[in-house]
N, C-alpha and C positions, 0 to 999 in steps of 0.2 A: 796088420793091426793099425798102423799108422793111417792105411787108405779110411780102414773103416771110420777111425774118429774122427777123423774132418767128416769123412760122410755125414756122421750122426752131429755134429757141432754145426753145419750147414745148415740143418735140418730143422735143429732148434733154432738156428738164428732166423731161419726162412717165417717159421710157427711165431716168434715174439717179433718179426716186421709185420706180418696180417695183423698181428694183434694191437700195435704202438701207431701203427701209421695207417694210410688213409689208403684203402684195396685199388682203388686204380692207378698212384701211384707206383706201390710196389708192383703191381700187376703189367706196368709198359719197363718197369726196370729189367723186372723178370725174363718179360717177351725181349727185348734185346739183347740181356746178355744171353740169358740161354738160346734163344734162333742161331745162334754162332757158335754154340757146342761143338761145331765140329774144329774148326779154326782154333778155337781157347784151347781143348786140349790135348790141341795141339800141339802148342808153346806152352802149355804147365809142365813141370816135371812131372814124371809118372807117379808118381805118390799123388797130388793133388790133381793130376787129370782123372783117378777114376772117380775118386771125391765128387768132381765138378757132374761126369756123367749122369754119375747117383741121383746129383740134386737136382738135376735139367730134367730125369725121366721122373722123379718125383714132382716137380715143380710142373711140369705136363699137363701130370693127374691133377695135382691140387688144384689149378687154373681153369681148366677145361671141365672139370666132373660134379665138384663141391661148391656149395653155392657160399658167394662170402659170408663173413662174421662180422664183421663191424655194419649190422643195420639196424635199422631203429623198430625191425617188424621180426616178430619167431615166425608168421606166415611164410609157409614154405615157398609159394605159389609169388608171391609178392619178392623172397629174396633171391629165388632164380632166374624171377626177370630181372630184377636188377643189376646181376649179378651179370645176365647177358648184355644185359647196357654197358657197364663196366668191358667187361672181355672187346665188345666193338668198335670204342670210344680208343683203350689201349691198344686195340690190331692197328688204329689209323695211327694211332700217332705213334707207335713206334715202326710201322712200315714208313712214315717222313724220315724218322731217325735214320732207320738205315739204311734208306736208298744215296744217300752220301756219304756211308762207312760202306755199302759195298762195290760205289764208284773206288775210293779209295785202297779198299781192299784188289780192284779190279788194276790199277794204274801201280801201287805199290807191293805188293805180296804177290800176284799170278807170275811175275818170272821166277820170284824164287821156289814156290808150289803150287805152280798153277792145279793141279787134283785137287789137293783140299782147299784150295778157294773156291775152284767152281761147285764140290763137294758142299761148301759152307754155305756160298750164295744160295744154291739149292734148296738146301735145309734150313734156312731163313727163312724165304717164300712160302715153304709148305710149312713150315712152325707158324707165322705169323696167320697166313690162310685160314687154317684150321681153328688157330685161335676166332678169326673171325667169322667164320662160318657155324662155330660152336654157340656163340653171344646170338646168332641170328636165331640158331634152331630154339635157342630159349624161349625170346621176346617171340619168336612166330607161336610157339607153343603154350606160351603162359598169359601173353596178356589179353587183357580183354576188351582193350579200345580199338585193337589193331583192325576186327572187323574181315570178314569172308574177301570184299571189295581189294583192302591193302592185301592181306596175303597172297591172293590169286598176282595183284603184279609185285609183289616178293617174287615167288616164284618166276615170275616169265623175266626181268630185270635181274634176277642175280648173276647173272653171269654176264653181262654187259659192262665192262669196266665205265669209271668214272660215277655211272648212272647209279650204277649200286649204288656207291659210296653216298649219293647226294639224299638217295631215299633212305639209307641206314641212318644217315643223320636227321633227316626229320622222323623215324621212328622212335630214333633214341630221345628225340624232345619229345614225344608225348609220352612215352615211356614214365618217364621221371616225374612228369606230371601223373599218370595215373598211380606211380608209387607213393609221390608224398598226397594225393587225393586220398588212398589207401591209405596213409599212415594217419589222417587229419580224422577220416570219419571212426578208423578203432579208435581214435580217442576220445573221438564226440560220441562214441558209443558205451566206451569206458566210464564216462564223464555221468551218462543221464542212467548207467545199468540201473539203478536203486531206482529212481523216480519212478520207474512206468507210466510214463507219458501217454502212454496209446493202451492202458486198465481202463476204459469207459464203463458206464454204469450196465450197457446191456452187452452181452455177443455180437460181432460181426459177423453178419452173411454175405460173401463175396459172388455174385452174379455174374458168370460170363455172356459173350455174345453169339452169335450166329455163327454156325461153322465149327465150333469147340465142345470139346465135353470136357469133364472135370476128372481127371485122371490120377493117380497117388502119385506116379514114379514121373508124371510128365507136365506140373503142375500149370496153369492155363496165368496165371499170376507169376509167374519165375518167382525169381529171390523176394518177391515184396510180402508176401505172407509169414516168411521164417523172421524177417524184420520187425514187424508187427507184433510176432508173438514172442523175440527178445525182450521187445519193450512192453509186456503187462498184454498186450490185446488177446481175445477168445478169440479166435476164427471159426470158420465152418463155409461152405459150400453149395450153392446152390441144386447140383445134381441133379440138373433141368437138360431136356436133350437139345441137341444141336442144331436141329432143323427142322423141331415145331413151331406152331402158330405161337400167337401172342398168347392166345387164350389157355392152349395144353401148358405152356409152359409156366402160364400162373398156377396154374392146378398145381405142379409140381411141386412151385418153387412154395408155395401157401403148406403144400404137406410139409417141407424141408423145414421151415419155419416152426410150425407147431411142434417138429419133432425136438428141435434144436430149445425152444420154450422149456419141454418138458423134460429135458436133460441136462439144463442149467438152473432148471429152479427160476428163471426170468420172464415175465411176462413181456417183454418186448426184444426188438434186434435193432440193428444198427445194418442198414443194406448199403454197400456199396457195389454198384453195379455197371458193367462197362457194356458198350455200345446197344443193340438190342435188348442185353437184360433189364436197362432202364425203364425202358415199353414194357417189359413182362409185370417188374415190379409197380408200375403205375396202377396197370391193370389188376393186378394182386389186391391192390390197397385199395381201390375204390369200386372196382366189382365184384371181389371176394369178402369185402368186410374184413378187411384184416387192419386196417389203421389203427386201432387199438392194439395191435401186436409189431409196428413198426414206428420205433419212434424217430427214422431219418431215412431219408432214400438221398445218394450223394450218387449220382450220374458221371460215369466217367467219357463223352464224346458219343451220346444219346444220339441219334436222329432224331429226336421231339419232332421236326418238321421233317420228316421225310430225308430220305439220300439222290441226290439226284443221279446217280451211275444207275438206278433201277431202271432210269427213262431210257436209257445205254441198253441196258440189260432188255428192254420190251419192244425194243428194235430190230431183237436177233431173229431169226426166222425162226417160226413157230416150233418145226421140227428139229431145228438145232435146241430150243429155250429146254424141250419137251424130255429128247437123249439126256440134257443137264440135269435136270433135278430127280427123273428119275432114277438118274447112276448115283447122284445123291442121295436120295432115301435110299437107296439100296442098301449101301455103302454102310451108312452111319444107321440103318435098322441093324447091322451086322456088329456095329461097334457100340449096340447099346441103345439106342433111340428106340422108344415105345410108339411115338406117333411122329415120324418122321415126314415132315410136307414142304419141301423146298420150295415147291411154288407158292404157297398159301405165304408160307413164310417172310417170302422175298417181296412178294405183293405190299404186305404189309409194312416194307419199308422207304414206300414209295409217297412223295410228299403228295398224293390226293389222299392216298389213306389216312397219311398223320393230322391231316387238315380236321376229317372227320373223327378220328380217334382223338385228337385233343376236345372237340365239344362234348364228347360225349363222355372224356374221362376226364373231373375237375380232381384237385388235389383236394385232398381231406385235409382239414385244419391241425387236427390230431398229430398231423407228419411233417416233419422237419424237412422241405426238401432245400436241397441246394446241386449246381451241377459245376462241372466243368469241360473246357473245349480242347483242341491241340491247333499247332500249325506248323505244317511242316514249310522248310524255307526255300525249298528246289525239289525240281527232278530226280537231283541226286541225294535229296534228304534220306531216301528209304530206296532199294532197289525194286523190294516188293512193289511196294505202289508209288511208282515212279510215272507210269502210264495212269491209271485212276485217278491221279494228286493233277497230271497233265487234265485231263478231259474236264473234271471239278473247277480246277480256275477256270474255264473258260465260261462255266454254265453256274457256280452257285458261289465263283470268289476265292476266300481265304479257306485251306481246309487242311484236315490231316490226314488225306490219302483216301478217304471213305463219307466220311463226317465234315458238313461245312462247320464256318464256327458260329454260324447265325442259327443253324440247326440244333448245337448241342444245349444253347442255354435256356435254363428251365428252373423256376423258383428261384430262388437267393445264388446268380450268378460271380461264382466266386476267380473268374478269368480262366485268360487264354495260356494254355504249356507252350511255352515257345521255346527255355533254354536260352541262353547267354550270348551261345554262336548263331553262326547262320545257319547252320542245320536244321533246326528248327527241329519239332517233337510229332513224330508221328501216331497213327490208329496203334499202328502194335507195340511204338516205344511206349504209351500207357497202360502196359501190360507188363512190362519190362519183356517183350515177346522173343527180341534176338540175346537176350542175357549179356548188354555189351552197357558198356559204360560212356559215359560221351561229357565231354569239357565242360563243368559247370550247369551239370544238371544231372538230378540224384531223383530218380522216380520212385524210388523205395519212401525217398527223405519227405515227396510229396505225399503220398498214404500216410506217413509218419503224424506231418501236420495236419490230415484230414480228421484223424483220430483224437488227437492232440485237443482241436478245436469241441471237434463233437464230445468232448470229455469236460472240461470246460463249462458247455455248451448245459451240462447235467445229464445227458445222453448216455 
């Protein structure tokens, strides 16, 4: 009886330290006394050694499985990474703690039991371990700065002493930065819930580029559309194929429009459209007659003046260029595409083409346009186009992987995405295309203000 009520008085006192003090404190007290369970009770009288057991396998679970209580976020996702920061921060430092209580233990206590020292040492090492290897599988598993690139050398560095340790620690600094980034924006979304910032007067029609279709469960815009439409925005979709001409794909997108008119009761839309959809909506508006039905075209990293990688691209031998596009229509006739024409399509994005499709397609006064560009800061800005972003500087400059920034702007140039770091913003970061989040720059937050403006705007 006696064993059990320390058990249960442990227990509670264990539940009101989470709750009164600060989780990584108790969290390295914890790892230290308990890593030595075996030692402690030891030297407890037998009444309070099974007590102590109770609380150590209890104390285990609690540390390792349940994600802490004292955070500023109920997101689940946000307090397990946390939580794993915490548990890695507490493995180092209280493995410093004990590598001079198990010298000690080693030099004083192994003549008298030497077993349960080396027993104790033992089960320190793999208590503390585990603690740390547990904090990592979180952060590797939850966050979402961490990036394909870190995790792969997680992986191949974890088991390299010292090295670990130096990259645990700069994981755990961005870590904490992407929690309080996390905590900042649910409040600046808390903040404007009521306003609807981004309720414009018409519907948004969101235009993808080359290579993509518009899919439910695989969305070609990630997270930036479900943001849009917290805050008041209509969306809707272009549902133009992925590897038609300029021209099919106005067809399309001019049907998608009228349909989207007649199922809002609004006579016009609000287009925003990223890399080749720009060209489709041009062509939409000034040789479909549709200006009267579009009251803004917002470019996101347009080729207006052509890509120079197609001059790359017209260089390949015939019969290699030939195998490509046909495996491509194929491919994407199979996934949907009505008029699938890789070569026609590509052609047209070659800056002799754009030269002559800018003459011949002026903007309608009717339409609001404005654009924007990216640039990405290195080779290693984006993996993807790391080689593309290489070849671009050499032949058209400043770009984002695909798109110079001299090519993107077009009507009311509203600048260049670059981001705060040297990273710089890539073709697919303007899509949010890898779903990753990166230091001081919020692409959802940019849509946000694009709407925001065009709202304003009377739009």
């Amino acid at each position: 009886m006696l064993i059990a009520f320390l058990a249960v008085f442990a227990l509670i006192a264990l539940e009101l330290a989470l709750k009164l003090f600060s989780n990584k404190y108790i969290v390295i007290l914890a790892l230290c006394a308990f890593s030595h369970v075996c030692l402690i009770s030891v030297c407890l009288p037998s009444t309070l050694s099974g007590a102590f057991i109770v609380l150590s396998a209890y104390s285990l679970i609690k540390i390792l499985f349940i994600a802490p209580r004292k955070t500023e976020t109920n997101d689940i996702r946000l307090r397990i990474m946390y939580g794993g920061r915490t548990l890695v921060l507490a493995s180092a430092t209280a493995l410093v703690i004990n590598i001079p209580i198990c010298v000690l233990l080693a030099v004083f206590a192994y003549p008298i039991a030497p077993a349960a020292v080396i027993a104790d040492i033992i089960l320190s090492a793999v208590f503390i371990s585990l603690s740390a290897v547990t904090g990592a599988v979180r952060i590797f598993c939850t966050s979402r700065r961490l990036g394909i690139t870190k995790r792969i050398i997680l992986l191949l560095i974890a088991w390299i002493p010292v090295i670990n340790l130096i990259f645990a620690a700069y994981c755990c600094k961005f870590v904490r930065s992407e929690y309080f980034y996390e905590i900042d924006k649910a409040a600046l979304q808390s903040i404007r819930a009521s306003s609807e910032i981004c309720k414009t007067k018409y519907p948004t029609v969101m235009l993808h580029g080359i290579g993509f279709r518009d899919y439910r469960y695989m969305n070609y815009w990630g997270r930036i559309p479900h943001l849009l439409k917290v805050n008041g925005a209509t969306v809707f979709y272009g549902n133009h194929d992925a590897f038609a001409t300029i021209e099919n794909s106005a067809e399309q997108i001019r049907e998608q429009i009228l349909s989207v008119c007649e199922q809002t009761g609004c006579d016009k839309v609000n287009i925003i459209a990223h890399s080749k959809g720009g060209l489709d909506a041009r062509y939409m508006i000034t040789h479909l007659n549709m200006a009267e039905h579009v009251a803004s075209l917002t470019t996101m990293a347009t080729p207006h003046r052509g890509s120079e990688l197609i001059g790359v691209l017209n260089k390949l031998p015939p019969s290699v260029f030939s195998f490509i596009v046909n495996l491509l229509n194929k491919v994407f006739r199979s996934f949907g595409d009505k008029k699938p024409d890789a070569a026609a399509a590509l052609h047209q994005l070659s800056a002799s083409f754009c030269e002559k499709f800018n003459e011949k397609t002026p903007d309608m006064p009717m339409t609001y346009y404005q654009s924007y560009a990216a640039r990405m800061g290195s080779v290693k800005s984006d993996g993807l186009l790391s080689i593309p972003y290489a070849l671009m500087c050499f032949i058209g400059g400043k770009n984002d992987g695909l798109v110079s920034v001299d090519s993107a702007k077009w009507g009311h140039f509203r600048g260049t995405l670059s981001g705060k770091s040297t990273r710089g913003i890539s073709h697919g970061d303007l899509i949010d295309l890898k779903r990753q989040d990166y230091e001081g720059f919020d692409i959802s937050e940019v849509y946000v203000e694009i709407l925001s403006y065009l709202r304003e705007m009377g739009y």
